[in-house]
Every structure is written in C-alpha cells, then in structure tokens.
C-alpha positions as a Python dict, from the first residue, in 0.01 Angstrom:
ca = {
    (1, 'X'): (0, 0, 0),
    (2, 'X'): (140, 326, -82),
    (3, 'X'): (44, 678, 107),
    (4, 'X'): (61, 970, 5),
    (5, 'X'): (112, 1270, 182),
    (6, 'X'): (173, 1581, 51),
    (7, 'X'): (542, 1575, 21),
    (8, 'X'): (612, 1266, -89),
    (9, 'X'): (476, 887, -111),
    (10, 'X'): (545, 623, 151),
    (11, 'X'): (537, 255, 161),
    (12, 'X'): (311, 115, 424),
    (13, 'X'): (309, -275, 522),
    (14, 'X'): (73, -402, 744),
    (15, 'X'): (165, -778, 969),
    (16, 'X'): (-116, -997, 1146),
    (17, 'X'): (-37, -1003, 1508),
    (18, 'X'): (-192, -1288, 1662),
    (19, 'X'): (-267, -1367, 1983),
    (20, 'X'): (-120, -1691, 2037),
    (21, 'X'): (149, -1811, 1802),
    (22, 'X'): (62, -1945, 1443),
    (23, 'X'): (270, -2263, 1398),
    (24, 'X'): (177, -2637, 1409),
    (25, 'X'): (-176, -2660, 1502),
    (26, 'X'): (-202, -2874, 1781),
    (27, 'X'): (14, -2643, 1990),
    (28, 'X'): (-182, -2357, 1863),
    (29, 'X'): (-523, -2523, 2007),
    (30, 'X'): (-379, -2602, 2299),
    (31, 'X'): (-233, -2245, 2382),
    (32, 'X'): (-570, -2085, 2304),
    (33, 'X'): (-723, -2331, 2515),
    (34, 'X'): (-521, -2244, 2742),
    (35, 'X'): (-549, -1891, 2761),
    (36, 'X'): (-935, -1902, 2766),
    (37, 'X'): (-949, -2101, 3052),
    (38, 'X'): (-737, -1894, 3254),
    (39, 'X'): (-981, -1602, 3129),
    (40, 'X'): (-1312, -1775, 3152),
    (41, 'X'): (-1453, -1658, 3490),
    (42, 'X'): (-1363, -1277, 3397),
    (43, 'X'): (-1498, -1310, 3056),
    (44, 'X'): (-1865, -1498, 3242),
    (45, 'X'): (-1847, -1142, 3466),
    (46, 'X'): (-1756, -933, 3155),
    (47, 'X'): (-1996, -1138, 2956),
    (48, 'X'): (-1758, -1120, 2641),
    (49, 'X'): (-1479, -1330, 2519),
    (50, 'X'): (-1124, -1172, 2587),
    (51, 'X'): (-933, -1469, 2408),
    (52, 'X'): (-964, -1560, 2043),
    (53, 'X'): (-907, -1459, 1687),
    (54, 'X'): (-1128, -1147, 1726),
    (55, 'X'): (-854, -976, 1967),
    (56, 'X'): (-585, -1045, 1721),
    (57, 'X'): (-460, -711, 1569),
    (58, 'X'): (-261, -554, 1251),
    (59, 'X'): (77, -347, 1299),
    (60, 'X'): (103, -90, 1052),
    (61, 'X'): (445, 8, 925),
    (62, 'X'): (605, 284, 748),
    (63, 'X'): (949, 205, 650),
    (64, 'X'): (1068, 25, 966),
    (65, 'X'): (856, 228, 1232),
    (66, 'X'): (518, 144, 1330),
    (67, 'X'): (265, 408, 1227),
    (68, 'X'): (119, 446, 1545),
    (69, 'X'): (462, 623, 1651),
    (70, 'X'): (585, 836, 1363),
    (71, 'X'): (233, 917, 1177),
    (72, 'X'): (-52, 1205, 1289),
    (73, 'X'): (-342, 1116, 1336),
    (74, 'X'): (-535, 1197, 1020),
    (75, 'X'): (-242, 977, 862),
    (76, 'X'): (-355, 684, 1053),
    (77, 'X'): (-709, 770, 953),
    (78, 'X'): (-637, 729, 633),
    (79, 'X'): (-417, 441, 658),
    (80, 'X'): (-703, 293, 806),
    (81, 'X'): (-946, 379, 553),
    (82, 'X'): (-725, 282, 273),
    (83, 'X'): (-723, -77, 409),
    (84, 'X'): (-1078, -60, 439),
    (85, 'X'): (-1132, 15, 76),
    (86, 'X'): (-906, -247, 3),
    (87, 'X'): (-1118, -512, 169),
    (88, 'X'): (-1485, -364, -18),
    (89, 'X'): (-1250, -459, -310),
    (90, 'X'): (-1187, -811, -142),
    (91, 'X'): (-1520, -888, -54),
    (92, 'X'): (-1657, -793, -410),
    (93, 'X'): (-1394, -1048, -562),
    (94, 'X'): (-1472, -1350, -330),
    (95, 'X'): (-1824, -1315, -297),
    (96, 'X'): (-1930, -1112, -587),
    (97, 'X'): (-2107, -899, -374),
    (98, 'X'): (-2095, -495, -264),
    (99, 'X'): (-2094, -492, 87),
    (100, 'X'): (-2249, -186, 253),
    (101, 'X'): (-1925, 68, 383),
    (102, 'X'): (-2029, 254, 717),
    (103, 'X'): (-1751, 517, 774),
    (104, 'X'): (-1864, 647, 1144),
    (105, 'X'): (-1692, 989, 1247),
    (106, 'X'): (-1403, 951, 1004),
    (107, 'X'): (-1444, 1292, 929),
    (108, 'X'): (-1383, 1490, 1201),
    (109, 'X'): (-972, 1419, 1184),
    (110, 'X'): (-945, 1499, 837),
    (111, 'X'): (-857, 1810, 679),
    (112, 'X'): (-1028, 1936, 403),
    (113, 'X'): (-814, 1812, 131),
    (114, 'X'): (-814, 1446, 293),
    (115, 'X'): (-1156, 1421, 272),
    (116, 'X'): (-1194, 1539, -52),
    (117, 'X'): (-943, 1216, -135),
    (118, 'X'): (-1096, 989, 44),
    (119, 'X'): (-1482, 1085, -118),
    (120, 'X'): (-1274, 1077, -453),
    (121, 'X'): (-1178, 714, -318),
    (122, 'X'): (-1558, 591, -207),
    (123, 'X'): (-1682, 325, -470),
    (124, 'X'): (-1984, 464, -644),
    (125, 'X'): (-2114, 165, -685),
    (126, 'X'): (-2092, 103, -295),
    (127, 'X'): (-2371, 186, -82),
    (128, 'X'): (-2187, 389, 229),
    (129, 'X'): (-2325, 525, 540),
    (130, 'X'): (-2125, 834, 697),
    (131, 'X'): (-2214, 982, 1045),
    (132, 'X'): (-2110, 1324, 1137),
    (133, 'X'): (-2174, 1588, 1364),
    (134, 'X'): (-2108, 1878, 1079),
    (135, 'X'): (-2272, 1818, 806),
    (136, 'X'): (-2022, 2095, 607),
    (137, 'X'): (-1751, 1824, 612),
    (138, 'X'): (-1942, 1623, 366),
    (139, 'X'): (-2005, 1943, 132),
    (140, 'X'): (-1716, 1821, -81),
    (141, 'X'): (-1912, 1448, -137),
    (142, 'X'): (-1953, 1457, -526),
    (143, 'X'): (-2288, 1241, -523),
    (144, 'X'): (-2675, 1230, -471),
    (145, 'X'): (-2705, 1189, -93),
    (146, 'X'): (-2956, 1145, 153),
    (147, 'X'): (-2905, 1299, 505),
    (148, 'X'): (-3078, 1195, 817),
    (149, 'X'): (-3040, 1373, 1135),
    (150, 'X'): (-3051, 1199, 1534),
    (151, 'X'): (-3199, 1388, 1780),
    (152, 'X'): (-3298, 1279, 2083),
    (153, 'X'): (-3332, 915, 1988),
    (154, 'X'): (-3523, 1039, 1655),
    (155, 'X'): (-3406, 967, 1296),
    (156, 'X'): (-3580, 1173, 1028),
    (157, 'X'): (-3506, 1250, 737),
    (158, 'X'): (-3360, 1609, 595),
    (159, 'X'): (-3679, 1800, 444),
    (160, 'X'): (-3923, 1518, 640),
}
C-alpha cells in the first residue's frame, strides 16, 4: 500500500499479530485453550470473550517504524481507511457482492483536502453510510445523498 502525503509517497506494510502463536496446530489449540481457561470466569463477569481470533490485531508500518509512533493522526485515519477500501474490493472479488461501507466519524480528523481524497476514493457503486456531527464536512461528497439527522433518539429525514 502506498500513502501519500503531501510531500512525498510512503510505503506502508501491514503484519497480522496474533494472539497466540501461528505454527503447528495442535500447539496452537492447545495455547488458546489455554489462555481461555485462565480467562473464563472474567470473561462470564464481563460477559464477552477476551481470548480468540477477534482480539488479534494488525501493525502498521512505514518504512521500519510502526505508524502508530511516527504518523498524525489523520495519517492513521487514512491508513485505516485505505485498508478498508481495500477489503470492499476483497469482498466484491470472493463473494461477488458490494458490501455496505459505514464510515462512522471519520471525518472529524481529516482536513479538508483528505476528505476530498478519500470521497474521490468511495466506490460509487458502494452503498456507504457516513455519520457526522457537521454536516459541512461532507459538502465536498460529489454524489446524490440522503441525510438523516438523530436527535434525541429520533431519525428523520432532511426535508421530512
């Protein structure tokens, strides 16, 4: 993946970090096991699983630093959202299908120019759902859109 800021163009990598080590299965089974026994009575009081391949996570890198420590944070926004464009992409090619994009508050970090890129970005084709508290940061959305407003545990829509 490259990035692009507006100086020059980076090259970001991106490495599964799993929870338990990935080698020969049985060992793998066993360690997981393991590890959600030993969490089992705080995950009954949490009611929620702490152990499995749900908590696993991605590392971002730029060059050979993480992103999380050299990158602001509308750079990791976008990083972000790159990767999730990517996997619309993904999903279309396995299942044939456009999955629905929700992009909640991603707006609010971005300067003006970054969202411009990243509406420039948004599939057509892709129905997306975008929540915001201003609606002027979606003035620079280069489509037919239909805006809904929250209030007070009300949706209804704009001109309703």
């Amino acid at each position: 993946m490259l990035f692009r800021s507006s100086s020059d163009v980076k090259s970001i990598s991106i490495r599964y970090v799993p929870l338990v080590e990935i080698d020969e299965h049985d060992k793998m089974v066993a360690s997981l096991k393991e590890k959600m026994l030993k969490n089992r009575q705080r995950d009954q009081i949490l009611q929620m699983t702490s152990i499995g391949v749900h908590r696993d996570d991605f590392c971002f890198m730029m060059g050979d630093h993480p992103v999380s420590s050299i990158a602001s944070q509308g750079q990791r926004r976008m990083i972000l959202l790159a990767m999730k464009l990517s996997l619309i992409e993904y999903v279309v090619n396995k299942t044939g299908k456009l999955p629905v994009l929700l992009l909640d508050d991603v707006l609010s970090e971005l300067d003006s120019e970054k969202r411009i890129n990243l509406f420039r970005c948004l599939p057509k084709s892709c129905q997306t759902i975008i929540t915001t508290t201003d609606l002027d940061d979606c003035k620079d959305l280069d489509r037919k859109v239909t805006v809904y407003y929250v209030e007070n545990g009300t949706v209804r829509k704009k001109g309703d």
